[in-house]
N, C-alpha and C positions, 0 to 999 in steps of 0.2 A: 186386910189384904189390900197390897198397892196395885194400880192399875199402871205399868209403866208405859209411859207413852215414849214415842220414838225423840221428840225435841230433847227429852231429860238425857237418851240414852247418847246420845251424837253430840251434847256437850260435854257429860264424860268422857268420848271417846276423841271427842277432837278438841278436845282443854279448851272451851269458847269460856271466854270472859267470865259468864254465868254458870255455875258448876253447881250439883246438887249436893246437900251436905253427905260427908261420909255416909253415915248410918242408914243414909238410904239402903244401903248395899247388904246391911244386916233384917231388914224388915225383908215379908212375904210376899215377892212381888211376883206379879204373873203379866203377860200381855200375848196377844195371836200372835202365829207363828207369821204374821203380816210385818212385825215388830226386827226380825232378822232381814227377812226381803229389802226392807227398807235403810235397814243400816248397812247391808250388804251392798246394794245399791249408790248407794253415796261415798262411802270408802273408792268403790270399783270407778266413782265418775268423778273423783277429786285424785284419782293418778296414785292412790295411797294404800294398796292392797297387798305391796312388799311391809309396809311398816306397822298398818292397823289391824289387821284379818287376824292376827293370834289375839291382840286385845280384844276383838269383837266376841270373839267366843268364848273368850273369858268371861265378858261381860255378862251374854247369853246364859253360862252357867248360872249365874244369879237370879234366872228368871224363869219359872214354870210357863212352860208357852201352850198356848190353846189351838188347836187348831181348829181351820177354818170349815169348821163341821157345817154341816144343813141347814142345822137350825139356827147357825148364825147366820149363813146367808141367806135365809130367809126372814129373818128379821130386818135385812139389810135394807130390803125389797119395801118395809113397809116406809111412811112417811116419820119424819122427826117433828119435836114442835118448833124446829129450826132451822134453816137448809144451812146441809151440813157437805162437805165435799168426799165424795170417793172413799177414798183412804180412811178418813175421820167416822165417815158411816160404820166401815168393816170394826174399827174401833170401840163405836159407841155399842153396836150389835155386840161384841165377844163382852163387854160391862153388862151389857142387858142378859145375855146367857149368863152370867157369872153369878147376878141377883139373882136370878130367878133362881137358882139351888142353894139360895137362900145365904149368898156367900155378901160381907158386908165388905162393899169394896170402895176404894179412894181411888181418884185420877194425880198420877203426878206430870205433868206436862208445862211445858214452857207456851206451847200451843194457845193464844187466846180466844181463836176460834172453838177449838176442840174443848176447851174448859167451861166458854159459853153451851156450848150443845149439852156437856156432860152435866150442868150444873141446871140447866130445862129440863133435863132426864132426871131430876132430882139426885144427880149422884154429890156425893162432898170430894172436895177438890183437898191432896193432902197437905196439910198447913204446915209441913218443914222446909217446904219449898220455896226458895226464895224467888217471886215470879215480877220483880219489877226491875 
């Protein structure tokens, strides 16, 4: 299972230079329902909500989304072994619910912060991603 992080998803949807390969789109990816807010979000404050909004929910379709149940914010709450910001916490929290039901999950992100924290959480970072 991929953990899709928002950086992967907003360079598909906004063709940035660095693109993640197709096949991303055919593997099992999940990410919180923090993952739409945030693409929704930037679509709405780059002026591009006539052009991008039917792509974003296409996109969306590719991703079982988690929502931001209790017990991930309550993990949120506790400390990391890294300081992590805001957004990347709710993140790293919906990966920690995901293990714990025993689900074997990868981070795909452009994020080097969020891939430091994930990779202190001992998660594995998924290695099709082209991150430099």
């Amino acid at each position: 299972m991929i953990y899709l992080d928002t950086s992967v998803a907003l360079a598909q949807l906004l063709t940035e230079e660095r693109q993640p390969p197709s096949h991303l789109w055919t593997q099992e990816l999940v990410s919180s329902r923090l993952l739409e807010y945030e693409i929704i979000t930037r679509i709405n404050a780059r002026g591009l909500t006539g052009t991008h909004t039917e792509a974003a929910l296409r996109l969306l379709g590719f991703v079982s989304i988690l929502e931001l149940a209790p017990p991930i914010l309550e993990r949120n709450l506790k400390p990391f072994p890294v300081p992590v910001r805001t957004l990347d916490a709710i993140h790293l929290a919906s990966m920690v619910f995901l293990e714990s039901g025993r689900q074997q999950v990868q981070l795909a992100s452009y994020d080097e912060r969020l891939n430091s924290a994930a990779v202190a959480l001992g998660f594995h970072l998924w290695p099709d991603l082209d991150t430099d």
